[in-house]
C-alpha positions as CSV (number, residue, x, y, z in Angstrom):
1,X,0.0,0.0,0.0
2,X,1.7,3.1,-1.4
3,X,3.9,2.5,-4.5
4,X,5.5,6.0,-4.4
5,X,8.2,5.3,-7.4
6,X,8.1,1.3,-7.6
7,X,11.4,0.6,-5.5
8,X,10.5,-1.8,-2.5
9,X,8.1,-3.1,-4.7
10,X,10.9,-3.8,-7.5
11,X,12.8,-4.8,-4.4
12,X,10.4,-7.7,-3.3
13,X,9.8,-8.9,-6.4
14,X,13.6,-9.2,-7.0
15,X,13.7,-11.4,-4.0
16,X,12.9,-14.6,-5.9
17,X,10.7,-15.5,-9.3
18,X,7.9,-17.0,-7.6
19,X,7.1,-13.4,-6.0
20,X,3.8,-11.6,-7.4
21,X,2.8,-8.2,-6.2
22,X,-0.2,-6.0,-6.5
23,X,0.5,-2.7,-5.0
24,X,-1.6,0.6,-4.8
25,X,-0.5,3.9,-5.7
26,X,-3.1,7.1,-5.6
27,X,-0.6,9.8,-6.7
28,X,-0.5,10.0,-10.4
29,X,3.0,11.2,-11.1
30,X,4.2,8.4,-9.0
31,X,1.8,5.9,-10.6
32,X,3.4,6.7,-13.7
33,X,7.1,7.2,-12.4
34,X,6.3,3.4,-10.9
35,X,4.8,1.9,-13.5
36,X,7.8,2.7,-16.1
37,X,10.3,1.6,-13.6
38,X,8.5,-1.9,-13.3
39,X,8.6,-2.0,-17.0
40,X,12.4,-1.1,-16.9
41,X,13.3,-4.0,-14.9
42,X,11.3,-6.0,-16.5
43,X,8.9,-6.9,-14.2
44,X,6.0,-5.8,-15.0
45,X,4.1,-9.2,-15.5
46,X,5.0,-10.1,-11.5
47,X,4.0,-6.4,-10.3
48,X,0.4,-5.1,-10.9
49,X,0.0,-1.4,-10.1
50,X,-3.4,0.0,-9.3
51,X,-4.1,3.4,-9.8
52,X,-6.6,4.3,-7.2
53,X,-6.8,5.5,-3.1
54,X,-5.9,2.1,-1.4
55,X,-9.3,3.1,0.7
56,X,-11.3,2.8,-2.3
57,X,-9.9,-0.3,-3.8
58,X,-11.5,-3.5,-3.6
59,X,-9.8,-6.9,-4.0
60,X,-12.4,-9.5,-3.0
61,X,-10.9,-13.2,-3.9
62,X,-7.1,-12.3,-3.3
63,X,-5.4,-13.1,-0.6
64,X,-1.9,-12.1,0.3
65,X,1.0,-13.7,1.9
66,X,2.3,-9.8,3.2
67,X,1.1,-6.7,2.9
68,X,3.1,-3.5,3.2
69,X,1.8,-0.3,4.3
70,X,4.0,2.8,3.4
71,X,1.4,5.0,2.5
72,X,0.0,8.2,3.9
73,X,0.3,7.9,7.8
74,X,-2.3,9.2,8.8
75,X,-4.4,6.2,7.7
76,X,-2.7,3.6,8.9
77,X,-5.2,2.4,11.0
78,X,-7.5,2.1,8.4
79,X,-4.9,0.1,6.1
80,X,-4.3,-2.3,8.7
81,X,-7.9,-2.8,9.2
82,X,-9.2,-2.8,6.0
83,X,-6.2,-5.1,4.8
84,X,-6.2,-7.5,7.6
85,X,-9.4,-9.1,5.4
86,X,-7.2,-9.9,2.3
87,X,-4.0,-11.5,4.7
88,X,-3.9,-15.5,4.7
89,X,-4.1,-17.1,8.1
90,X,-0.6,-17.1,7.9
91,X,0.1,-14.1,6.4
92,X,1.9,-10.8,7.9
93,X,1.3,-7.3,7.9
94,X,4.6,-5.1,7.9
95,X,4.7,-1.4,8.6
96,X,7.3,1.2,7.2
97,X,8.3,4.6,9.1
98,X,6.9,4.2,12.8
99,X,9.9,6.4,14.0
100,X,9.1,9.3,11.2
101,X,12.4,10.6,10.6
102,X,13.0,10.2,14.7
103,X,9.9,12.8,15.8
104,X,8.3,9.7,17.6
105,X,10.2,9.7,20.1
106,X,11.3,13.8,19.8
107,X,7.8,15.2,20.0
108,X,9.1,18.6,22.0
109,X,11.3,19.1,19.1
110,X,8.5,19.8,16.6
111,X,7.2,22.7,15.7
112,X,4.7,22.4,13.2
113,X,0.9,21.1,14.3
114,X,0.5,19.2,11.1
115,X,3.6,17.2,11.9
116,X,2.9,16.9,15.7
117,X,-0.5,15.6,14.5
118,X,0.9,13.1,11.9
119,X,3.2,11.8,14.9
120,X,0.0,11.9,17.3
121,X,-1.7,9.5,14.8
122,X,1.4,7.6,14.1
123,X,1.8,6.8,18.1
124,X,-2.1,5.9,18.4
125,X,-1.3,3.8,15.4
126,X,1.2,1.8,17.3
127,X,-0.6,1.9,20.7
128,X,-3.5,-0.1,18.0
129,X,-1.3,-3.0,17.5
130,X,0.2,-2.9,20.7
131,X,-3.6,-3.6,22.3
132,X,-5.1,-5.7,18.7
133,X,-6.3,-8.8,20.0
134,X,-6.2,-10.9,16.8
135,X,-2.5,-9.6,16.0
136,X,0.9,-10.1,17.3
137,X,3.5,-7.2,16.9
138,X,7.4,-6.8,17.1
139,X,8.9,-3.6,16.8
140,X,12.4,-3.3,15.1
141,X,14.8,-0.5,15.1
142,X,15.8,-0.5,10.8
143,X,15.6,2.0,8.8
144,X,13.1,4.9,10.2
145,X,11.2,1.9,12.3
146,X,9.6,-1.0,11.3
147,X,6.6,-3.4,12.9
148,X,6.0,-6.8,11.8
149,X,2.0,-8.2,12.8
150,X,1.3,-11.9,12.8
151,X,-2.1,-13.4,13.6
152,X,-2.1,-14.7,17.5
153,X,-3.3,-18.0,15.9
154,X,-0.2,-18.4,13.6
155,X,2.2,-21.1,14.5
156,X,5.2,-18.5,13.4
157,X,4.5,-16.3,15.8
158,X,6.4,-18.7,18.4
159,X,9.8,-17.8,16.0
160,X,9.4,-13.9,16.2
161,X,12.4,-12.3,17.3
């Protein structure tokens, strides 16, 4: 959820030929910037770019092994729950930039409202999967802060670290 230019998404799909990816960009430019990098690498018959708001798209009959959410902050909450309903049973969910260039955890430092309420929404987003009850979280320290959410249920949950 949130192409931007293509890159983890080329990344992923990199990762081995078996790997298919549907991922959901609503900025135009970047749509467009995304979709003619896929094409340069050559993978555009593994990676599927949907040009809509990830809110607004509906993928009834797929499910996904992971689903990455790097999109518009704000909503993360509704990504994860909207998303959670297209995740196998053994599926995860993997967030991107729950340290937001450090201001989590510098919140005096900031001076604009719009960012202290980006970061207000980003820390309420993390207190959500810290209390989900159907979801697992771990928290690591790469890049600007990643989580990882498994289903309680999920046998790999037993082999986070």
């Amino acid at each position: 959820i949130g192409t931007a230019i293509g890159y983890s998404a080329i990344q992923m799909a990199s990762a081995s030929d078996e790997v298919e990816i549907t991922t959901i960009e609503r900025d135009e430019k970047n749509y467009r910037e995304a979709v003619k990098n896929v094409n340069a690498c050559g993978l555009d018959r593994r990676i599927e770019i949907v040009f809509n708001d990830a809110l607004d798209v509906n993928l009834a009959g797929f499910k996904y092994d992971l689903i990455f959410i790097d999109a518009a902050k704000g909503q993360y909450i509704k990504f994860f729950e909207k998303f959670e309903n297209y995740l196998t049973p053994s599926g995860i969910i993997i967030t991107d930039n729950l340290k937001f260039h450090g201001l989590v955890e510098n919140k005096d430092s900031i001076e604009s409202k719009n960012v202290l309420g980006l970061v207000n929404k980003i820390e309420k987003y993390i207190d959500f999967l810290n209390e989900n009850e159907e979801f697992v979280t771990k928290f690591y320290d790469i890049g600007d802060g990643i989580s990882v959410s498994f289903r309680k249920n999920d046998e790999n949950v037993k082999n986070i670290d």
